[in-house]
Phi, psi and omega in degrees: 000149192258166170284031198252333209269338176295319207266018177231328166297323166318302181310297190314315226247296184236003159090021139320131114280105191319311196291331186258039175231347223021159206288339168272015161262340164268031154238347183290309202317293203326296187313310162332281180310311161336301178266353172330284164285022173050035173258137173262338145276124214278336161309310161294318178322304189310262192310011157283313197274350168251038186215357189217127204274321134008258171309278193329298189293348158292317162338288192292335173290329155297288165351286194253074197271122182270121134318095147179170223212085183007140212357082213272153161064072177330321203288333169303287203292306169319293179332299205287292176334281216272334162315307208286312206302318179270339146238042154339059172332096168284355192255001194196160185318140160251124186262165202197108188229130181222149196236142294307124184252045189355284202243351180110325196329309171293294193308346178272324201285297188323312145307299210289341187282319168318286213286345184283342169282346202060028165299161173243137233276349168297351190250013173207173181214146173239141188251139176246109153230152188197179192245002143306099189284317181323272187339266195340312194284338163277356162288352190244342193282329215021013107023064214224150188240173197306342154296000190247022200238075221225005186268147172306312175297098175235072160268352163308307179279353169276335183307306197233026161236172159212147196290151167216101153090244240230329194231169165281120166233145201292153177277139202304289194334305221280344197265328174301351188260356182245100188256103141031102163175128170293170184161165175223120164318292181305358165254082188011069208248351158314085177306165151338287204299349153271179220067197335285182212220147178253009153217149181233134148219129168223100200267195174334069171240276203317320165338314173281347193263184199244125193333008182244324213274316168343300173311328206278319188284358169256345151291326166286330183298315193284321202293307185276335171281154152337166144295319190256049171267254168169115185257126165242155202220212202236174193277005196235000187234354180292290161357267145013304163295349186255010153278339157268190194266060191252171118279161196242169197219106167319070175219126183294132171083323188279315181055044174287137178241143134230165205322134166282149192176013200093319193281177178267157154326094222255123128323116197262069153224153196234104187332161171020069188214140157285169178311140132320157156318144169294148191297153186253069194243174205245090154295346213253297191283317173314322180300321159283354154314280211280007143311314215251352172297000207265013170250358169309288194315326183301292186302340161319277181291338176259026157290301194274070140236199176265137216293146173284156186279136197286344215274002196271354166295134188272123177332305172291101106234344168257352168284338187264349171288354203259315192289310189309305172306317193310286170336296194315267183334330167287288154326336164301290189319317193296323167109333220250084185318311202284318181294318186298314177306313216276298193299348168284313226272335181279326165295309191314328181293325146314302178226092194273350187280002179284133203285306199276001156316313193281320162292350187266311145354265216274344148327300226263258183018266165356276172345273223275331194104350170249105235267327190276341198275268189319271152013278189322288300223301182310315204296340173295302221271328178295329170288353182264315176243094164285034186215006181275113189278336152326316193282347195255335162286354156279339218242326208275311201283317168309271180357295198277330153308311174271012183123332191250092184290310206281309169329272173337315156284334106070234195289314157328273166308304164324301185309284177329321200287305191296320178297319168329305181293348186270325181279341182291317177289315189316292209296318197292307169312334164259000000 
């Protein structure tokens, strides 16, 4: 039996997409877990993990090793503090769910930012939910060591933790505020009767999934918020989201949606209210950022001459580009930007015509707050592909941040025409 038939049960059960972790990382797990259960054969291997729901989610608990970290991306949570204030429902609970919430780290970050907003802990609730019975059980343990402490700032932790042993463990008030539950978006795993939620965050999940399973979780996503709610999505996913019924919400770094409904685009400040804390960002890194932008210029010209034909690449020059976006793709996932970035600056320099360097390029920008820098960097990769819909639905998003509706729409229209044209080739192909 081939690994091919595992890598489709992944697909059937939880909407993996293989390809964007790549498939020898779902064979290094697999091989992990073999010997775990002492199994030698991948055929047996199968029919454990597909007769036992169990085994499989250890499976996936290998697969999908989650990077993440007490306010990881400061700027979601400033957002959400000023979200909550200006619409903060007094006649009724204000609710919050974040899906996948792996180890606890977000849906614990997410209280502490409400109450630090002067929410009162009685007047809102948070749902965690994730498919990692391990992740749950250190999440409900609240139990966390210095890696999940990674902000310059930790006055949070002397405020809402207390030491135990070696490590942080959350203060009762704060764990009491947050409830538990195994679940998947992507398995309908949602009754009718929940919700809605008046913030949703579901950061770097769609990223793993397959165009179908995608659909379902961006429907479930509209289903489960407000109208007038409000969605966060991870910095590799925004994009995407102007595919759907979302508005993008102008706050930098937050990579905020809310329900298309009519309403306008709302800018969240609330008068005679203090400041959130100031973002906790690393100059130390913008600096080596924008130190390492100086491949821009290079990739500059030799994007606008006339682009080579892929099939015209010499084979080492697309294996180290294959090694290279992966390396890239990693280090993005990992939150650790600046390594991504460096590691983007270095495949261009190899290779400059690759379309997805510039777009992964202009991801990892975005990301970082540098909007014109990230602007080049897609614009480069729609010129090596006019039909690369990622890269035109990020370029429709920069636009709509900044201000520029028509640019956006666009930007837009373009994207939908590639996607139309891509599903159009899928059908011709089967």
């Amino acid at each position: 039996m081939s690994m091919q038939r595992i890598l489709d049960l992944l697909n059937q059960r939880i909407g993996l997409d293989a390809e964007s972790i790549g498939p020898e990382t779902v064979a290094t797990a697999v091989r992990r877990r073999m010997e775990d259960v002492g199994e030698t054969g991948l055929t047996a291997f199968f029919l454990r993990i597909e007769g036992s729901d169990a085994e499989l989610t250890r499976l996936v608990e290998e697969v999908v090793v989650c990077e993440t970290w007490f306010f990881r991306d400061s700027e979601p949570f400033i957002h959400l503090m000023r979200f909550a204030r200006d619409t903060w429902p007094k006649d009724r609970v204000f609710r919050v769910l974040s899906a996948p919430c792996s180890s606890g780290e977000e849906p614990y970050s997410i209280a502490m930012a409400l109450l630090e907003a002067g929410l009162p802990a009685q007047d809102f609730a948070i749902d965690a939910v994730d498919i990692s019975e391990r992740a749950l059980n250190k999440a409900e343990l609240g139990v966390y060591t210095k890696n999940s402490f990674r902000r310059e700032q930790l006055d949070f932790r002397d405020k809402y933790f207390s030491s135990q042993g070696k490590g942080f463990k959350v203060r009762d008030h704060v764990k009491s505020l947050v409830s538990f539950q195994p679940g998947n978006l992507a398995l309908d795993f949602f009754e009718s009767s929940a919700g809605p939620y008046d913030v949703v965050f579901c950061r770097n999940f769609l990223i793993y999934l397959d165009k179908d399973a995608k659909n379902r979780v961006a429907k479930e996503l509209h289903r489960l918020l407000r109208p007038d709610g409000l969605l966060v999505v991870g910095h590799a996913e925004a994009a995407a989201m102007l595919a759907g019924p979302y508005t993008p919400v102008r706050h930098p770094r937050s990579f905020s949606f809310r329900p298309s409904n009519g309403a306008t685009v709302m800018e969240f400040t609330t008068p005679n209210q203090p400041e959130p804390p100031p973002v906790d960002w690393d100059m130390t890194l913008l600096r080596q950022v924008r130190s390492r932008m100086t491949w821009a210029r290079k990739a500059t010209q030799a994007a606008f001459q006339e682009p080579r034909a892929v099939e015209a690449q010499e084979a080492p020059i697309a294996e180290v580009s294959a090694q290279g976006l992966a390396q890239c793709r990693g280090l993005a996932d990992q939150g650790r930007l600046a390594d991504a970035l460096a590691a983007c600056e270095e495949l261009l320099e190899q290779d400059m015509m690759n379309t997805e360097g510039h777009h992964l390029a202009g991801v990892i920008l975005h990301a970082l707050g540098e909007e014109e820098a990230a602007e080049r960097a897609l614009s480069r990769a729609v010129y090596l592909d006019p039909h690369h819909q990622e890269a035109l639905a990020q370029l429709a998003l920069i636009r709509a941040n900044a201000g520029d509706e028509v640019g956006a729409r666009r930007y837009k229209d373009r994207a939908d025409r590639a996607l139309s044209r891509r599903e159009g080739d899928v059908e011709v192909a089967r």
